[in-house]
Phi, psi and omega in degrees: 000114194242342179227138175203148201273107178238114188256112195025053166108007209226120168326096205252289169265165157205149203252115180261166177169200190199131176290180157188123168216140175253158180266189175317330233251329190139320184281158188256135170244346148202135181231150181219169182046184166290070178322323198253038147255125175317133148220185194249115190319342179043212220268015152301339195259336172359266161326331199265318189296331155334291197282327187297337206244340164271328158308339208236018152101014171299128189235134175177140171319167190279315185324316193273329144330290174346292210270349205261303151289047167227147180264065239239156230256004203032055162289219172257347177269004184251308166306333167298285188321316170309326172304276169333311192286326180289306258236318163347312198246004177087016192211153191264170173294347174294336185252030174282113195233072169289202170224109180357080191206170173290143177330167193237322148303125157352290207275329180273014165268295211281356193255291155332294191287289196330312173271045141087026163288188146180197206298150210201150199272310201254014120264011147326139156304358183224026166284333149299297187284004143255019142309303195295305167326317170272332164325306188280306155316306181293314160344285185279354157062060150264172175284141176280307151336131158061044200248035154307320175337072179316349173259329173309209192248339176281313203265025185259319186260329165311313176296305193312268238307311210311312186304306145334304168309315196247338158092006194219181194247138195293151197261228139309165189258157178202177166232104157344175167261003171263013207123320162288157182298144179225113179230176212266144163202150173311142169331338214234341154258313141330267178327313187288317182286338168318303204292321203280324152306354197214356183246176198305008183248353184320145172302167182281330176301288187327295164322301177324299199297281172307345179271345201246329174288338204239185008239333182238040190300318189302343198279342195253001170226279175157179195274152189063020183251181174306279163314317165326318190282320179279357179259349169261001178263336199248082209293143172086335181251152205238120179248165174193124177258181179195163198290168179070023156097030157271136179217139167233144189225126134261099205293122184333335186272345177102004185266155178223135189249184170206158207205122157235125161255114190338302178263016181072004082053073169305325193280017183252017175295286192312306177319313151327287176331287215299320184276352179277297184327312192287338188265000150240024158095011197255122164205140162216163203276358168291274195321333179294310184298344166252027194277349166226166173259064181013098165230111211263131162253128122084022186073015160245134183306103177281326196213217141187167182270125166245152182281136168218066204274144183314185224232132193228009150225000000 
């Protein structure tokens, strides 16, 4: 039991899941639930096809790094990058092949249908990183076409990265929800690809990714978003969430966690997080503001979401 829901005093819900954290080296150093059970990182894998695409010649500015890992709010500073980053490689939003949808911000949906918008490619929430995906094709001069493919050559050379990152062996195939190939990996290698992003031994790719994420958090989430938050209270930890309760951090220090929350309960993460982050010692008063969640009666705070991880002594 790792989360739980308090609505005026009362206990409404609970979130059970499972944890990890490693140290540099690889090794756990903590744990809840079954860490060596497979799931599918969903958009948690971001940072790792990143680094794969930059192995494979993606040449773009950090910003543009930034937006390439990101679940990004569709404002106006993500689309533009986005923009920026297709128009790098010589190709427009037409050759973007995501799956259609509204801005993941309220306000930048309700803006978008006033001017006669509606669902769309290039404000999908994953659209930077399949710019870079096509970006990175035109690199390796491969086809742009089909390049969704788990047999093409970009997504072919993204599993070996997964594999390599993570030390472990990759599971089922899946189809994301924007579209890309998705495969399964233990709790304990999502972390472990994590500490290789952050650690002092990190590839220069690597290196890349991480610096371009602590240096450009809003780009990789938005201002008031989650991830965006835990990365500006804690400088140097790089964070990324994904759909279905996934989450992967990395620490300034090479240590890294990784998080499923069971019934996919996005708003039981951060809280968790906040509360691993303290039993290892990284706490500050920014980090103290995501340590619960809001639960709103009647357009007021009534409750809030907490972490209620067992007793680690």
């Amino acid at each position: 039991m790792l989360a739980e829901v308090v609505r005026s005093g009362f206990v409404e819900s609970r979130h059970r899941g499972h944890l990890v954290v490693v140290e540099p080296d690889g090794g756990v150093c903590l744990s809840f639930g079954d860490p060596e059970q497979a799931f599918f990182p969903r958009s948690s894998n971001k940072p790792l096809q990143t680094v794969a695409m930059l192995e494979l010649g993606l040449d773009a500015s950090s910003d543009l790094l930034a937006v390439a890992c990101a679940s990004h709010a569709g404002l106006p500073m993500h689309v533009d990058a986005v923009r920026r980053l297709l128009a790098s490689a010589g190709l427009t939003e037409a050759d973007l092949d995501n799956t259609p949808d509204l801005p993941l911000d309220t306000e930048a949906a309700r803006s978008l249908l006033a001017a006669g918008g509606g669902l769309d490619r290039l404000h999908q929430n994953c659209s930077g990183n399949h710019a870079a995906m096509l970006a990175t094709c035109v690199a390796q001069s491969w086809p742009t076409a089909g390049y969704r493919d788990p047999a093409h050559p970009l997504q072919v050379a993204v599993r070996e990265t997964y594999k390599k990152l993570s030390r472990t062996t990759i599971g089922a195939a899946a189809v994301d929800g924007c579209g890309a190939p998705l495969y399964a990996m233990s709790l304990v290698g999502l972390a472990r690809a994590y500490s290789a992003l952050v650690s002092r031994a990190a590839t220069t790719s690597a290196q890349q990714v991480a610096a371009a994420m602590s240096a450009h958090p809003e780009l990789v989430d938005g201002p008031g978003r989650a991830a965006s938050g835990l990365m500006v209270a804690v400088p140097g930890l790089i964070a990324k969430g994904g759909a279905e309760g996934m989450y992967g951090v990395g620490l300034p220090d090479g240590r890294a966690l990784a998080l499923k929350i069971d019934d996919g309960a996005a708003r039981a993460c951060v809280p968790v997080i906040v509360a691993v982050l303290r039993e290892l010692g990284v706490s500050n008063a920014e980090l103290d503001r995501w340590a619960t969640g809001p639960v709103f009666g009647h357009g007021e705070v009534v409750g809030e979401v907490r972490a209620t991880l067992p007793a680690t002594r």
